[in-house]
C-alpha positions in Angstrom: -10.6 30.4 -18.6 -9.3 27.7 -16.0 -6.5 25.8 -17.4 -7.6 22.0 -19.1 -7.0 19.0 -16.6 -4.3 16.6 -17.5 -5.7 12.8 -18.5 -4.2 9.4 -18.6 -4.2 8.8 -22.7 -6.6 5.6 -21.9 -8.2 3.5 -19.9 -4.8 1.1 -19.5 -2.6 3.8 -18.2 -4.9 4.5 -15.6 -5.0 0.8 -14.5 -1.4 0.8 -14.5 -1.0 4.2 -12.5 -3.6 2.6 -10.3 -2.2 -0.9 -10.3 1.7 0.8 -9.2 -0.2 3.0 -6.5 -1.6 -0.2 -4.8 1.6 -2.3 -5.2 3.5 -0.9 -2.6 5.6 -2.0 0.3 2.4 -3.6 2.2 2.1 -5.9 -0.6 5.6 -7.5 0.3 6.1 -7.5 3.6 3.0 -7.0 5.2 0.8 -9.5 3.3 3.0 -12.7 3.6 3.3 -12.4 7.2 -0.5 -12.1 7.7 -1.1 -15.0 5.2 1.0 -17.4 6.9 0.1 -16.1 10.5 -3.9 -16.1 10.1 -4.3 -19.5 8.7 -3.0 -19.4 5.1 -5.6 -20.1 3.1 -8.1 -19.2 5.7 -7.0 -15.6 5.3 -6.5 -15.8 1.7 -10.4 -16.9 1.0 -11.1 -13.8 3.5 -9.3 -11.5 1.7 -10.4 -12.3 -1.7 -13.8 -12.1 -0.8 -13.3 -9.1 0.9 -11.6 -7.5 -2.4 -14.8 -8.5 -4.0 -17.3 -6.5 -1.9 -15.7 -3.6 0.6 -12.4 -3.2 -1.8 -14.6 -2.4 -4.6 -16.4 -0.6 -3.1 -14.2 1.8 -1.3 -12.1 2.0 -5.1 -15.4 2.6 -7.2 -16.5 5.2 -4.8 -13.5 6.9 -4.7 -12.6 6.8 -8.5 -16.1 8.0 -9.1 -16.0 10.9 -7.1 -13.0 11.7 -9.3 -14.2 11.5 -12.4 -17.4 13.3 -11.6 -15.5 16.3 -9.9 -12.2 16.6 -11.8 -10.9 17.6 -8.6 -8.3 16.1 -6.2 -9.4 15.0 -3.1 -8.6 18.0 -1.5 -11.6 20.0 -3.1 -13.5 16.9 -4.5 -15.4 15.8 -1.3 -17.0 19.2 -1.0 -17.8 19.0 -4.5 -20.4 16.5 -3.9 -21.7 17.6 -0.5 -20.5 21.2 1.3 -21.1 19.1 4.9 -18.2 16.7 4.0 -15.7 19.0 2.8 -13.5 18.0 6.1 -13.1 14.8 4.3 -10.8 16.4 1.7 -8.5 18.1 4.2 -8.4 14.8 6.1 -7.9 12.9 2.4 -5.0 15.2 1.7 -3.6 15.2 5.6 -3.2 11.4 5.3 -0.7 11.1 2.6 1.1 14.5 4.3 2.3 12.2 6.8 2.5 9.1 4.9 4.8 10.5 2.2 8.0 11.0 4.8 8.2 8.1 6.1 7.6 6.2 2.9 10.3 7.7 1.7 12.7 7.0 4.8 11.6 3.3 4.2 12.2 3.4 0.5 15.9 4.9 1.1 16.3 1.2 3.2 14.9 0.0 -0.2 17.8 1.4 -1.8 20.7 1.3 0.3 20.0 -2.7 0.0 19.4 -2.4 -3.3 22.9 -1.0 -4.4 24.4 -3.3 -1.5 23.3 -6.6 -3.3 24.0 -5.2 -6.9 27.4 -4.5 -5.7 27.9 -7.8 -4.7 28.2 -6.9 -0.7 24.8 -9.2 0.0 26.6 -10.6 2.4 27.0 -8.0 4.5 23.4 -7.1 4.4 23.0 -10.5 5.9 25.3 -10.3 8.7 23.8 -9.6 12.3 23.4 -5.7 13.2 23.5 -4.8 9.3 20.2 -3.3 9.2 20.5 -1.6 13.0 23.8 -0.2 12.2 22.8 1.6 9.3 19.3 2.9 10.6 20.9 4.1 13.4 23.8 6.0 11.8 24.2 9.6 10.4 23.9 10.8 7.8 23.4 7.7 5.3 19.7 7.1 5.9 19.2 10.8 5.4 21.3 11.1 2.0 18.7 7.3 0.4 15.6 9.1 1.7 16.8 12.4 -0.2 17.7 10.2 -3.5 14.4 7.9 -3.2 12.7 11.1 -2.7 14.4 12.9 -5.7 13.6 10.3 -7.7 9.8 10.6 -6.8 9.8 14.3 -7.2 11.1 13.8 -11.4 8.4 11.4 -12.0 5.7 13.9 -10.3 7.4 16.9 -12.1 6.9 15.6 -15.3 3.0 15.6 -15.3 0.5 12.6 -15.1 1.5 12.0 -18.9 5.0 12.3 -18.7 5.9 11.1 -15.9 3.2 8.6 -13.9 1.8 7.5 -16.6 5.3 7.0 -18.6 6.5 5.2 -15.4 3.5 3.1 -14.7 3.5 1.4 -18.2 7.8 1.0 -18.3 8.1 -0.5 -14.2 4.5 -2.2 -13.5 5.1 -5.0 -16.1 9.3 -5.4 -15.5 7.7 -5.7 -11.6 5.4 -8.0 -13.0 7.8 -10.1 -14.6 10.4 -10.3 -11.8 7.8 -11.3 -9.5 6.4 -13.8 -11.3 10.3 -15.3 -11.8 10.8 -15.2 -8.0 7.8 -17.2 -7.0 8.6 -20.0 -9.7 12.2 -20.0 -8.1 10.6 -20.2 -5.6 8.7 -23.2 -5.8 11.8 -25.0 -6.9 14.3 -24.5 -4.0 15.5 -27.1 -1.4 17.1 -27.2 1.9 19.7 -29.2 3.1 17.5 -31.1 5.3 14.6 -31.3 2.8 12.2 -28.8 3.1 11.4 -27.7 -0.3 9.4 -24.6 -1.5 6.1 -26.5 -2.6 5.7 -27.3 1.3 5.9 -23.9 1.9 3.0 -23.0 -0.6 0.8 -25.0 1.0 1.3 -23.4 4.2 0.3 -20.6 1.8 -2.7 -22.1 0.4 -3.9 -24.7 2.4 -6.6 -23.4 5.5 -6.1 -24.3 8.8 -9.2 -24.7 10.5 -7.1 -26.5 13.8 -8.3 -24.8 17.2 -9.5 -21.6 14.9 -11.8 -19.8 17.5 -14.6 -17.0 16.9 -11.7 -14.4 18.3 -9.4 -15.5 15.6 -11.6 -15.3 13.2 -12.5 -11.6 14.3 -8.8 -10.8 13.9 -8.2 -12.6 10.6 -11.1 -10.0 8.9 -9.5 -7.2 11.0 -6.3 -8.0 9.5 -7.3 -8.8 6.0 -9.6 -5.3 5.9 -6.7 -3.9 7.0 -4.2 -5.1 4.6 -6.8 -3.9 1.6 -6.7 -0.3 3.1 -2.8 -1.1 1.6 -3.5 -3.4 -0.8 -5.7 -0.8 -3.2 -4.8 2.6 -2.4 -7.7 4.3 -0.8 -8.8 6.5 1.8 -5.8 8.3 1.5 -7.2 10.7 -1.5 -4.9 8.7 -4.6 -7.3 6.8 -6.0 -9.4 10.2 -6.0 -7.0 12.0 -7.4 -6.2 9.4 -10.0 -9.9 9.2 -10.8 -9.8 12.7 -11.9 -7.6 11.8 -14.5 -9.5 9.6 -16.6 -11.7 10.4 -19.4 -15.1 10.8 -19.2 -15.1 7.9 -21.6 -13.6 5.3 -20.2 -15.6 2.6 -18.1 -14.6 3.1 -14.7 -16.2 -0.3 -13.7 -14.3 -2.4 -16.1 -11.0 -0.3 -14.9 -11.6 -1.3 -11.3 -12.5 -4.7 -11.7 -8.9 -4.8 -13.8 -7.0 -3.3 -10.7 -8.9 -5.5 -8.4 -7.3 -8.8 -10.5 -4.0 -7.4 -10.7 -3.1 -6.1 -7.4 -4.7 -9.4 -5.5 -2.4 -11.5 -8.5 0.6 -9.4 -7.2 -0.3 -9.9 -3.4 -0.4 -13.3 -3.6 2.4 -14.2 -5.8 4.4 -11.5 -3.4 3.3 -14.2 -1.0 4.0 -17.1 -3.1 7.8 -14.7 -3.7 8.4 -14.9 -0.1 6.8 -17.3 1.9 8.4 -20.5 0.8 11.6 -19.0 0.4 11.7 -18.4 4.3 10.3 -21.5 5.0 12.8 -23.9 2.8 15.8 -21.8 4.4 14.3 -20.6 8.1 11.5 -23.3 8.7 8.2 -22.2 10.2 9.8 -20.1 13.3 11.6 -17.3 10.2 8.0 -16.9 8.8 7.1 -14.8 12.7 9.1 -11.6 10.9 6.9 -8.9 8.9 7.7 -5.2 7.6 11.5 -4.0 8.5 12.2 -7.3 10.0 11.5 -9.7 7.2 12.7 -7.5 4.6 15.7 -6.4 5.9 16.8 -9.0 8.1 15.0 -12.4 7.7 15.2 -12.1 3.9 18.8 -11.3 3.3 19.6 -14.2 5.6 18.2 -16.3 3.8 19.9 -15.1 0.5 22.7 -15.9 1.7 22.0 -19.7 2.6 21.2 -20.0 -1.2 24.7 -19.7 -2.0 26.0 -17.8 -4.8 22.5 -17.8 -6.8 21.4 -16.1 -3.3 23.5 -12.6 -4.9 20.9 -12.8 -7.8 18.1 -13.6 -6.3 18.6 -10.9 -3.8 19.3 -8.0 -6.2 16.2 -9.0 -8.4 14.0 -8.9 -4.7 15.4 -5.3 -4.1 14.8 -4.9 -7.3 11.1 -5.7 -6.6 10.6 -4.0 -3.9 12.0 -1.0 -5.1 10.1 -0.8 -8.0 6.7 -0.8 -5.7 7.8 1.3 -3.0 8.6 4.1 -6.1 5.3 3.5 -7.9 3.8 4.1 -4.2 5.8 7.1 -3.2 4.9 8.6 -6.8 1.0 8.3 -6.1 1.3 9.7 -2.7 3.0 12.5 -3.7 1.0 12.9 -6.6 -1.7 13.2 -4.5 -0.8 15.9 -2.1 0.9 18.0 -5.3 -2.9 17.7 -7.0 -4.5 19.0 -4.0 -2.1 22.2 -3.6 -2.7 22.7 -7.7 -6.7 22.5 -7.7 -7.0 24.8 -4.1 -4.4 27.4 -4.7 -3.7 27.5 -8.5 -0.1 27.3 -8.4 1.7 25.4 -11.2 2.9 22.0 -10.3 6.6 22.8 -9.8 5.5 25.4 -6.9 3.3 22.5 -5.9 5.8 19.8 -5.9 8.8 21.9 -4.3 6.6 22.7 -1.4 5.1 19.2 -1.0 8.9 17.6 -1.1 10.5 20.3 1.0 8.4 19.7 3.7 8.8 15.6 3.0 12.8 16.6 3.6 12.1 17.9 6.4 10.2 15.4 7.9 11.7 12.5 6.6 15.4 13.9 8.4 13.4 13.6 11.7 12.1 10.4 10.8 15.7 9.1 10.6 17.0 10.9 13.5 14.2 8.6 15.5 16.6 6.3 15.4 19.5 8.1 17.0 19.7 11.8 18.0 15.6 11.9 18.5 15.4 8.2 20.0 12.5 7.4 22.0 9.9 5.0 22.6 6.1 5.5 23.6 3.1 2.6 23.8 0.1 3.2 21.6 -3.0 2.1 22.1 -3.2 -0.8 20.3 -0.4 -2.2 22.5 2.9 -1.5 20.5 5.8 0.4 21.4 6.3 3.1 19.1 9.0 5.5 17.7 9.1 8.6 15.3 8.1 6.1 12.3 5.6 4.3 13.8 3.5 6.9 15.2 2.9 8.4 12.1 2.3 5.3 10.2 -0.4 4.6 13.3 -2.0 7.8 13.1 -2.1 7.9 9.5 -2.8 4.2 8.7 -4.8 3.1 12.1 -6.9 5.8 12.5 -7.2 8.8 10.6 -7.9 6.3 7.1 -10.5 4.3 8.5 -12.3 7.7 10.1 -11.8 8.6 6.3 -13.4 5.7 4.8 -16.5 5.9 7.4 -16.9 9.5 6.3 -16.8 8.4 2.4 -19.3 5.8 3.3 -21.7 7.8 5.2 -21.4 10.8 2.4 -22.2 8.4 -0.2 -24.7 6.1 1.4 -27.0 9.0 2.9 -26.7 12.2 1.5 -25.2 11.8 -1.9 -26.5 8.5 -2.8 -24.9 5.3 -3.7 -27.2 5.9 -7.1 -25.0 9.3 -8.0 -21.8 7.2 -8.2 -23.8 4.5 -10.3 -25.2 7.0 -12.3 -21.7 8.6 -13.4 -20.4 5.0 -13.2 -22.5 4.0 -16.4 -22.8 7.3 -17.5 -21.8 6.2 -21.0 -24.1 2.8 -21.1 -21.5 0.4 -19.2 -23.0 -2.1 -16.6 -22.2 -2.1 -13.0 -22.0 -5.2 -11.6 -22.4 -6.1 -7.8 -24.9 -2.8 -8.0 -27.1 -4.1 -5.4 -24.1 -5.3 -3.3 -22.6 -1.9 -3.8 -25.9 -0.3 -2.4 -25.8 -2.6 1.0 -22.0 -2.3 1.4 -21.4 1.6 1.2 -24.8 2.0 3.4 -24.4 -0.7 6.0 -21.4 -3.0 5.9 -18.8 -1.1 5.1 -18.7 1.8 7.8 -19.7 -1.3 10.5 -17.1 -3.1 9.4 -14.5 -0.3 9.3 -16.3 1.2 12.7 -14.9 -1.9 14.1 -11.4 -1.5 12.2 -11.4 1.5 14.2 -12.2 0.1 17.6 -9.6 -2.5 17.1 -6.5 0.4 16.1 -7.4 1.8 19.3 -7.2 -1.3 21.1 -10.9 -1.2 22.4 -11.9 -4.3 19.8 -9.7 -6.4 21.8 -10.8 -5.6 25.2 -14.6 -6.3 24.2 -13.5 -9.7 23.4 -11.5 -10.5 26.2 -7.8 -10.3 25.1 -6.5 -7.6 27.1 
């Protein structure tokens, strides 16, 4: 008799699990930077309706396939068709390489983290703070192993226990401090005048000035790409997750929910950070994204707040720790799920292995920054370390290969109409059903075909700007 699956205990914890998965560190420091470089409210109305169509569904299909399998992405895929079952290696290879570096990024998380609540935030602001400690041995090693650790007791303690138990504890506090940032915010002055409700409109307002047809190529390409991020998929989670729920529960309604709340956190992250840079760095501090504005740009401007600047910087940290930990959780989650449902091995075995080999990994990851130092272009035109060329292969290349395989899988040989049917399966209604049909057949896989192209630089060269 094979052993009974674990569950979420309703349709909210899932949404939460869900929601904390998709909350992660691209929300904060990848989405600001993209909003205020590509047109604020240009790329806002781009990404919204984007959510709406290929978001959905690249969630529904995924939580569907789930659900239907009560497998892990790992042995889901070939589940619903024997040709695709390369999809669930490739589903469970992704967050394999995601899941060290994550982890070497959320020990930067922390090491500012207990520097602000120590009241040192002033160091972190200084110049060299953030190379210096990168760059040095054996600190960055010893935050990945505790951020790590703290992801593997979560994981250990089941999907009720522990992600569940964590999701419904962290997503609202996160909620709450977010929400407390932004109005801050809003209400913030500089010396000189610039206050935080000209920064929102920055935010808010489009900017149509000189926009050309390239530009509006790269805003979709970088507002597709931020939703690959933004909700979690083609990295097997959401999969994974989806195997959790109850046949019961209406897995329509449940995205729809995840949908509202991880676009509400993405743009208040926006609405966290955006004016804050502005009021303290003008327009020129808003050029820094991922390591740079969190680490560097950010705590600079802490400190230019004064004493309040202490506060407001541990509550960030606070943040940002909070979503990098939900993240790490799913990710490891859904590697752990895979080893569980192919081998049979208890989920201790499971997690051990999975984190041992994260160790590993992640100690290389920080020694890219000293002992194994090195820099190689990629094809998209960066210069690339350790870090960043697994966070290319894995996030440039490998998910959107994943997604078009989903897409195809569904579209032609499973049929959007099997995850509709399992959808509704208990007399719910799926909106957007004829949109669903065109996207997962047509749009979608064109639309991440040219995601593609553009990782690999060739989108850029068709149009002229290489």
């Amino acid at each position: 008799m094979s052993k009974k699956r674990d569950t979420f205990t309703g349709t909210l914890g899932f949404i939460l699990a869900a929601a904390g998965s998709a909350v992660g560190l691209g929300n904060i420091w990848r989405f600001p930077y993209l909003a205020a470089k590509d047109g604020g409210g240009i790329f806002l109305l781009i990404y919204f309706i984007l959510t709406l169509t290929f978001g959905f569904t690249l969630l529904v299909s995924e939580v569907v396939i789930g659900r239907k399998t009560k497998q892990s992405a790992l042995t889901a895929y070939a589940e619903i068709s024997k040709k695709f079952k390369w999809l669930g290696t490739l589903a469970t290879v992704v967050p394999f390489i995601i899941l060290p570096y994550y982890c070497v990024i959320g020990g930067w998380v922390l090491k500012y983290f207990t520097v602000y609540i120590t009241g040192l935030g002033n160091d972190a602001a200084t110049d060299g703070f953030f190379g210096q400690f990168i760059t040095s041995i054996p600190q960055p090693i010893l935050m990945t192993a505790l951020f790590l650790g703290a992801t593997m007791i979560v994981v250990l303690r089941g999907v009720n226990g522990g992600i569940e138990r964590m999701s419904k504890v962290l997503m609202p506090i996160l909620l709450i401090l977010v929400i407390g940032i932004s109005v801050f915010a809003l209400t913030i002055q500089s010396e000189d005048g610039r206050t935080g409700l000209q920064g929102l409109k920055i935010l808010f307002i489009p900017s149509f000035k000189e926009l050309t047809f390239n530009d509006g190529v790269t805003i979709v390409m970088d507002a597709m790409g931020q939703l690959f991020y933004s909700v979690s998929v083609a990295m097997g989670i959401m999969v994974t997750y989806g195997s959790y729920i109850k046949d019961e529960d209406n897995i329509v309604k449940s995205v729809n929910r995840i949908e509202i709340f991880d676009t509400a956190v993405a743009f208040l992250a926006a609405v966290m950070v955006i004016p804050t840079v502005f009021v303290f760095a003008g327009k020129e501090g808003m050029s820094a994204s991922g390591p740079g504005l969190i680490f560097e740009a950010l705590p600079k401007t802490f400190l230019a707040m004064g004493k309040v600047g202490y506060v407001v910087g541990t509550v960030f940290f606070a943040i940002v720790l909070f979503a990098a930990l939900t993240s790490s959780v799913s990710i490891l989650e859904a590697v752990v799920a895979g080893l569980m449902d192919k081998f049979g091995i208890s989920r201790v075995k499971a997690v051990l292995i999975e984190s041992a080999a994260a160790l590993v990994l992640g100690v290389i990851v920080c020694l890219g920054y000293n002992v194994f130092f090195f820099k190689v272009p990629l094809p998209n035109g960066a210069e690339a370390q350790i870090l960043d060329i697994m966070d290319y292969a894995s996030n440039n290349i490998l998910m959107p290969i994943l997604a078009i395989g989903t897409c195809v899988m569904i579209g032609w040989f499973a049929k959007p109409d099997m995850i509709i049917s399992e959808a509704t399966r208990n007399g719910e209604s799926f909106g957007r059903k004829g949109l669903y049909k065109v996207m997962v057949r047509f749009i979608a896989p064109i639309l991440l075909l040219f995601l593609l192209l553009k990782s690999l630089g060739i989108l850029d060269l068709l149009l002229g700007k290489k």
